[in-house]
Each structure stands twice: as C-alpha cells, then as structure tokens.
C-alpha positions in Angstrom: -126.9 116.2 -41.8 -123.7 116.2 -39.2 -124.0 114.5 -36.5 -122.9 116.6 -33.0 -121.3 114.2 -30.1 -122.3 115.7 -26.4 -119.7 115.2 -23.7 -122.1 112.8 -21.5 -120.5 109.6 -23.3 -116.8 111.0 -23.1 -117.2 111.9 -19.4 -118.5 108.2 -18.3 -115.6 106.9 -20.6 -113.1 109.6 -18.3 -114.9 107.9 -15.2 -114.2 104.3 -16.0 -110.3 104.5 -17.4 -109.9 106.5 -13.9 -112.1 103.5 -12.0 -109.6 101.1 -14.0 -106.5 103.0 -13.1 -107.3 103.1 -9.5 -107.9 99.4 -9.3 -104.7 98.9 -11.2 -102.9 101.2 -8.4 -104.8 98.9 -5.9 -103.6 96.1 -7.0 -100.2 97.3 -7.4 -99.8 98.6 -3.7 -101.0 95.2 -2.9 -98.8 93.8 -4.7 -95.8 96.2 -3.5 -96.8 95.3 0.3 -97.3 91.8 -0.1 -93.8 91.5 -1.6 -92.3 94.0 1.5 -93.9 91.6 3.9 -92.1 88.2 2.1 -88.8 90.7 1.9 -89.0 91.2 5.3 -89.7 88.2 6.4 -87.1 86.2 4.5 -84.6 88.6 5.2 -85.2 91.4 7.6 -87.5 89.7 10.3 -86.8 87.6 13.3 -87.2 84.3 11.7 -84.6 85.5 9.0 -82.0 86.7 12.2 -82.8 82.5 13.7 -82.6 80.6 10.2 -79.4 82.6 9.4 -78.1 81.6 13.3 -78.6 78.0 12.1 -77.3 78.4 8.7 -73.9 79.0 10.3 -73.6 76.6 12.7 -74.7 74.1 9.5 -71.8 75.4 7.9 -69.7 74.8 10.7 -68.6 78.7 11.1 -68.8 78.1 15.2 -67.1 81.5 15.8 -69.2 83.5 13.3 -72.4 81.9 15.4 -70.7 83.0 18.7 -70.8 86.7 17.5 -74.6 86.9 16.3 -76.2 89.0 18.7 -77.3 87.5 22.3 -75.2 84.2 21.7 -72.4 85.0 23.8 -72.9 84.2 27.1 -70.9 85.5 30.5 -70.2 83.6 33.8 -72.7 85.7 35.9 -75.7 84.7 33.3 -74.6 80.8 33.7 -75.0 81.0 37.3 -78.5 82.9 37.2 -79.8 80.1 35.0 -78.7 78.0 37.0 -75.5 76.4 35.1 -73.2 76.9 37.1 -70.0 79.1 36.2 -67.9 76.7 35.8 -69.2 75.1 31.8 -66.3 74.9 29.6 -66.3 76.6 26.4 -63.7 74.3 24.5 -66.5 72.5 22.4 -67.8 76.1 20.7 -65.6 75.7 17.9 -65.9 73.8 14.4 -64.6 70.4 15.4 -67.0 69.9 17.9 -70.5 70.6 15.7 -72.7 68.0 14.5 -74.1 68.1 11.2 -77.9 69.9 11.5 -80.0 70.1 8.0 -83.5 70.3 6.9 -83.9 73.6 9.0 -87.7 75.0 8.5 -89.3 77.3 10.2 -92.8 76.5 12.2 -93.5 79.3 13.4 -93.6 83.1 14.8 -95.3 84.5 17.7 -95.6 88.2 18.6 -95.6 88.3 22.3 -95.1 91.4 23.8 -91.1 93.3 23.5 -90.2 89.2 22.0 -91.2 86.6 19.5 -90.9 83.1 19.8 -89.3 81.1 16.7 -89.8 78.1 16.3 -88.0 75.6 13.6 -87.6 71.8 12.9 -84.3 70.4 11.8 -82.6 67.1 11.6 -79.4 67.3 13.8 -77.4 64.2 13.2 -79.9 62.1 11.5 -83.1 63.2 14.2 -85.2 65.1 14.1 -85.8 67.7 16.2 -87.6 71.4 17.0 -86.9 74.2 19.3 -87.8 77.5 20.3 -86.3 80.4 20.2 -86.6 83.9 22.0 -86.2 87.2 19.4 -86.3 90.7 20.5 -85.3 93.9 18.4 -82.3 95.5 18.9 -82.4 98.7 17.7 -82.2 99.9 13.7 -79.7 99.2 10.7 -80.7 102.0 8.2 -84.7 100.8 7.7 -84.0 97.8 8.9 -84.5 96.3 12.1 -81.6 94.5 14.1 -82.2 91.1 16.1 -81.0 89.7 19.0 -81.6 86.7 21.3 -83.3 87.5 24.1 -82.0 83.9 25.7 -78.8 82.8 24.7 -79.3 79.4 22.4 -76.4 78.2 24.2 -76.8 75.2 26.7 -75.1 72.7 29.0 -74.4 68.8 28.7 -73.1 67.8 31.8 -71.0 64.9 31.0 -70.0 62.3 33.7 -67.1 59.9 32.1 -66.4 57.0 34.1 -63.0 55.0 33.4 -61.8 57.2 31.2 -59.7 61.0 31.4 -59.6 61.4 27.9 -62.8 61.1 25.2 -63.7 62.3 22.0 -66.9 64.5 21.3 -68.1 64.5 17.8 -64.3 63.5 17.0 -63.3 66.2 19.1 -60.4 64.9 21.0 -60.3 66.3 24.6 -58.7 65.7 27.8 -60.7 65.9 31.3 -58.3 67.6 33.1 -57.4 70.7 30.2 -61.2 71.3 30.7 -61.9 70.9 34.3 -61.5 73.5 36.5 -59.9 71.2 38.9 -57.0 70.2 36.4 -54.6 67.3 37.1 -56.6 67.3 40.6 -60.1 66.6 38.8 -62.5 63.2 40.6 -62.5 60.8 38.1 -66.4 60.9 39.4 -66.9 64.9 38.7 -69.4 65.9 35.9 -68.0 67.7 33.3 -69.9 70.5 32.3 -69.4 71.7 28.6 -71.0 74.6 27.0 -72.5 74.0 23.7 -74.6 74.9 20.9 -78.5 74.2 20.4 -80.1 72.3 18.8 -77.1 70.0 17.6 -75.9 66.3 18.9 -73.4 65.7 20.6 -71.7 61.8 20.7 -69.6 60.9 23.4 -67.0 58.1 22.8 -64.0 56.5 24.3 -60.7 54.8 22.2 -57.9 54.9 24.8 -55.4 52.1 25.5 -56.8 51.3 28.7 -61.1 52.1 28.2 -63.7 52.7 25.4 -67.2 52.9 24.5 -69.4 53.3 21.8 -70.8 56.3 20.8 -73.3 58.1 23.2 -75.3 60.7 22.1 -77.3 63.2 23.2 -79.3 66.1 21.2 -79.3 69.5 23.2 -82.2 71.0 21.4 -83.0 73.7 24.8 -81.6 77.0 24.9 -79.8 77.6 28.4 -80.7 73.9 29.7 -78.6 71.7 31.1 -78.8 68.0 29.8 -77.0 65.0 31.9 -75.1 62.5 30.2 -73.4 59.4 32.0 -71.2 57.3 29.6 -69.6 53.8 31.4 -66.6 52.7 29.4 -65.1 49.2 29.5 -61.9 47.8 29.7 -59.9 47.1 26.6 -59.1 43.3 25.8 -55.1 45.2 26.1 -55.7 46.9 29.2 -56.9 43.3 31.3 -53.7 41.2 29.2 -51.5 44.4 31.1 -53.1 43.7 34.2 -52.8 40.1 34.5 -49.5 40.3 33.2 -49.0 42.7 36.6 -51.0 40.7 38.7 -49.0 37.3 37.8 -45.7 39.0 38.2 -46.6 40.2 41.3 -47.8 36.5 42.7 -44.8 35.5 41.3 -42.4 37.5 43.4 -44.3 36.4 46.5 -43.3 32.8 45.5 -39.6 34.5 46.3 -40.2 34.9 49.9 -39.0 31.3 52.0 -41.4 31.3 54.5 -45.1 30.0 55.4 -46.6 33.5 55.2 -44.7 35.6 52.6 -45.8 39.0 53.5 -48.4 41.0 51.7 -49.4 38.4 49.7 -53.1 36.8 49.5 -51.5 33.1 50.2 -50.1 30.9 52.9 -50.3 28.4 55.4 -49.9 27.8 59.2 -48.5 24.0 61.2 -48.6 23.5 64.5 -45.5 21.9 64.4 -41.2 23.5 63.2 -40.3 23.7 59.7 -37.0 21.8 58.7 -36.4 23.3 55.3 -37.7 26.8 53.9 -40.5 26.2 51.9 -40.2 26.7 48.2 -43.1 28.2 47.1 -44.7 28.2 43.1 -47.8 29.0 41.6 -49.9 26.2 40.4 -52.8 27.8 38.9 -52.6 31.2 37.8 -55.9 33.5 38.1 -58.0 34.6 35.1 -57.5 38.2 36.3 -61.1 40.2 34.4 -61.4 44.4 35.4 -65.0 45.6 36.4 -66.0 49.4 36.5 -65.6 50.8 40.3 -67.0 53.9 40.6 -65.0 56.0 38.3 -61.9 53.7 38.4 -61.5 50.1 38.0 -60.9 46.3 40.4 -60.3 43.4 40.2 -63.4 41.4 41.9 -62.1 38.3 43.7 -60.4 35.4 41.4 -60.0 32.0 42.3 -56.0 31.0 42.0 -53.6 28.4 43.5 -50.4 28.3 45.3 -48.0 24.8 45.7 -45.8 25.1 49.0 -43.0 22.2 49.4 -41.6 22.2 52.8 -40.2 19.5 55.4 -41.8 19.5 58.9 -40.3 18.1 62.2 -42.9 16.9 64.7 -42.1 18.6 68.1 -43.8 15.1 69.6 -41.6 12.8 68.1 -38.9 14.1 66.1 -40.2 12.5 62.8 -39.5 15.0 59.4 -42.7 14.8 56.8 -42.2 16.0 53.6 -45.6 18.1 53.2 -46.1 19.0 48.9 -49.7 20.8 49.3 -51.7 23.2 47.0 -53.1 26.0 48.7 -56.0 27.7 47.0 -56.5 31.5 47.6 -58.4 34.1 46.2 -56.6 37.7 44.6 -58.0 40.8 44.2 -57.1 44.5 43.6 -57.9 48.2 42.5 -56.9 49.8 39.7 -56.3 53.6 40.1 -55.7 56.4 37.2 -53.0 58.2 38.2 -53.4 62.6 37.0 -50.2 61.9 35.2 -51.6 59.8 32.7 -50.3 56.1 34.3 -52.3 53.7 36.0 -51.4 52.2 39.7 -52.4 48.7 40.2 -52.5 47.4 43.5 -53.2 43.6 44.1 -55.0 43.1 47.6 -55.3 45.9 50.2 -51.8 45.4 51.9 -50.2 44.4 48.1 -47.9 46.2 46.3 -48.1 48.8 43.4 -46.8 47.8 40.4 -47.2 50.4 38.1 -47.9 50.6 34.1 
C-alpha cells in the first residue's frame, strides 16, 4: 500500500530552520555590534583620541603631542586660567619628557557635549591618574574627531635659588633665555614653565659655583599650576674660590701702614703718637663657609686674627714701647651673581669687590 506524506510535517520543519536561521542572524548582529562597539572604542572613541595623546608623549614625539587637537594652548587662555601669560614653552620638546608607562584606562563618563577620561600610568617610576576632558570635533568620514576640551597642558612654577642655570629632566637650560626678564631676571623670580601632563619633572643643579639633587615634581593636572622651590648649595670649589678671595683681600689690607687701614674689618686705636708705621700681618686666617641668602649667597660672620707691630711714644714722658699685639676681628661678606655669568664678592659692607 503507498504511503502518502501530508505537508503538516514539512511546514513545522520550514518553521523551525526559519526559527534557527533567525536566531543565527540574532546572534550574528550581536555579534557585529558588539565587535563595532570594541572597534570604536579602541580606536574611534574618546578614550582611543586620550591613550593615543599619551602614547606619543611615551614615545617622546613632543611636537606630534603639541598638534593633537586642543593641546595647543595661546597666551589669552593662560591668563584666563589663571597662569599667567608669561609660562615658557622651552620644555615642550623631547629632551625635556620623562618616561610615562603602564598607561590604562579607568574610565569614561558621558556628561553632557564632554566625557571625562580617566587613566592610570606610572610617570617616572609613580604612579599616578588623571582626568581628562573629551569633546567631539566634528566628523572624519564615519568617524568621529576628538578634541580636548581643556588643554592637558600645565604649569610648574619653579623658584631656583643660588643658581641661573639648571637642568630639567637633563634638559640643560639657562634662567635668563627663558625669563621674560632676560639678563635682568631676580635671582628670587619664579620661573614659570609650560609642560606636559601627567609626566615628572626633576629639577637639578651641577654648576661650578651651586648644585642640588634631583627635585621632582609630577604634574599630573591639566591647566594647573604646581610650585616648586629647589635651594642649591655651594660647591666644595666654589667656598675654596671664595676664601681664596677673601684671604687675598685681608691680605692687601695688611699693605696699608697705618692703625686703621681703610675698608678693612681690623684695627686698633692708642691714645698716645706712633713712632714707626705699623706693619701689619695676618695671624689667623678665617675658615671662610657660604650660606644661602635669599636667592644669592654670604658669608655669615667668621672669627679671624690680625698681628699689628708698631712703636709708640708716650706724649707724658717721651718713653717709645714696642707694642706686638694680635687683634681679633670678625669678616663677612655677600656674594652676588652677576647677569653676565661672573660672581661679585664683596667682603664687609664698605670692602672691596674682588671678582671671579
């Protein structure tokens, strides 16, 4: 007998390849969106524009950085946050950066026409986060562009003290090529430099006269301005120069044949006529040591002695003494850098300026 097959079974068959297909296409679209939303975050998204913003100053391509969109930064926006116009822009460049690794991003917040990035790094060894500001800036094709709504530049305003010239992450600079004062700048005046965030910055000091160790700072706020007050001391070849200066100078006092050689921080007074001009020497030189003074340098106060030989005649009785006396004094001075590089050291108020 032949069997006849009805169309109910082939229809529910239809009905569930077409239920399997359409699950399939679900799952496919899902998969398709899922992978647009990675795509674009990795590459297209604001996150993307701030990790490839890092990436460069990682790499040390400073001037690449300086062109990504909203970096750049003119005089009229310094003064509006409150910078002042002034910030040098000599340490936006390679030799200046720090090294800055380990860049990951934290997070992303929508918040209104902006989002707010926010990464971790480790900039010179610390660690470190900060927050960045996003907005779109127009189209690329079917991409979006990015730019930064607040420039990731910032400000550390360095006060050196005893020093004109320093190094900043080995970058060699001189105060007064950066300052807007020049060869005119206060050796007291802040330096305000213009850098990158987040990175750190070390300030240091090897000069003949001053150095310091290194002092760093980590600008990790975007249009902030970060203080920074580095106190260098004087080299062991800097105080031999000065009491080399400060004994000559005593020395050409001991030149001058009379009880009070002038301008000089020793001598003595009798009540009574000299018979011979006194021969003056130096007994005891003074350990000469140079202490910070407000941007400059002194000498504090130091304990020497003089040794005066001179014959006196008694205006009572004629009689001649032969007086051989030590006369203890004290000596002291500034020390002034000069804006062409030398260094004016004056022993005493009244004394004279030797110069090195």
């Amino acid at each position: 007998m032949q069997q006849v097959e009805t169309s109910a079974p082939r229809r529910r068959r239809l009905v569930g390849d077409l239920a399997m297909l359409a699950v399939i296409g679900l799952l496919l679209v899902a998969a398709l969106a899922a992978g647009g939303a990675t795509l674009y975050r990795e590459f297209y998204g604001p996150s993307a524009f701030v990790t490839r913003y890092l990436d460069l100053l990682a790499e040390g391509r400073a001037a690449d950085a300086l062109r990504v969109p909203g970096v750049a930064i003119d005089r009229e926006t310094l003064q509006d946050a409150g910078l002042g116009a002034t910030a040098s822009e000599a340490m936006l460049r390679r030799a200046a950066l720090g090294s800055l690794a380990d860049v990951e991003v934290v997070s992303e917040v929508h918040d209104g026409d902006h989002y707010a990035v926010t990464v971790s790094y480790s900039a010179g060894g610390h660690a470190g986060t900060t927050t960045f500001s996003v907005a779109q800036d127009g189209w690329a094709g079917v991409t979006p562009n990015w730019r930064f709504t607040t420039s990731p530049l910032a400000v550390v305003d360095l006060t050196l003290l005893g020093a004109d010239r320093f190094s900043l992450n080995g970058f060699e600079v001189d105060r007064r090529q950066i300052s807007v004062a020049g060869a005119d700048a206060s050796p007291t005046d802040p330096l305000p430099l213009l850098v990158f965030t987040p990175g750190l910055y070390s300030v240091t000091v090897d000069t003949a006269i001053s150095k310091s160790t290194g002092t760093g700072v980590l600008a990790d706020t975007p249009l902030a301005t970060t203080p920074v007050e580095v106190q260098t001391e004087p080299t062991e070849e800097f105080v031999a120069v000065v009491q080399e200066r400060v004994e000559e100078f005593l020395t050409a006092c001991t030149t001058q044949e009379v009880l009070q050689p002038t301008a000089c921080p020793f001598g003595i007074e009798v009540s009574n006529r000299i018979d011979s001009l006194p021969q003056w020497s130096i007994a005891t030189q003074p350990q000469v040591t140079v202490v910070p003074d407000d941007g400059q340098w002194r000498i504090p106060p130091t304990d020497a002695v003089a040794h005066v030989e001179v014959d006196i005649r008694s205006l009572f009785d004629g009689k001649v003494q032969e007086i051989s006396e030590d006369v203890p004094f004290t000596v002291d001075g500034t020390i002034l850098l000069l804006p062409d590089g030398s260094v004016s050291i004056r022993v005493g108020s009244p004394g004279e300026t030797p110069q090195d």
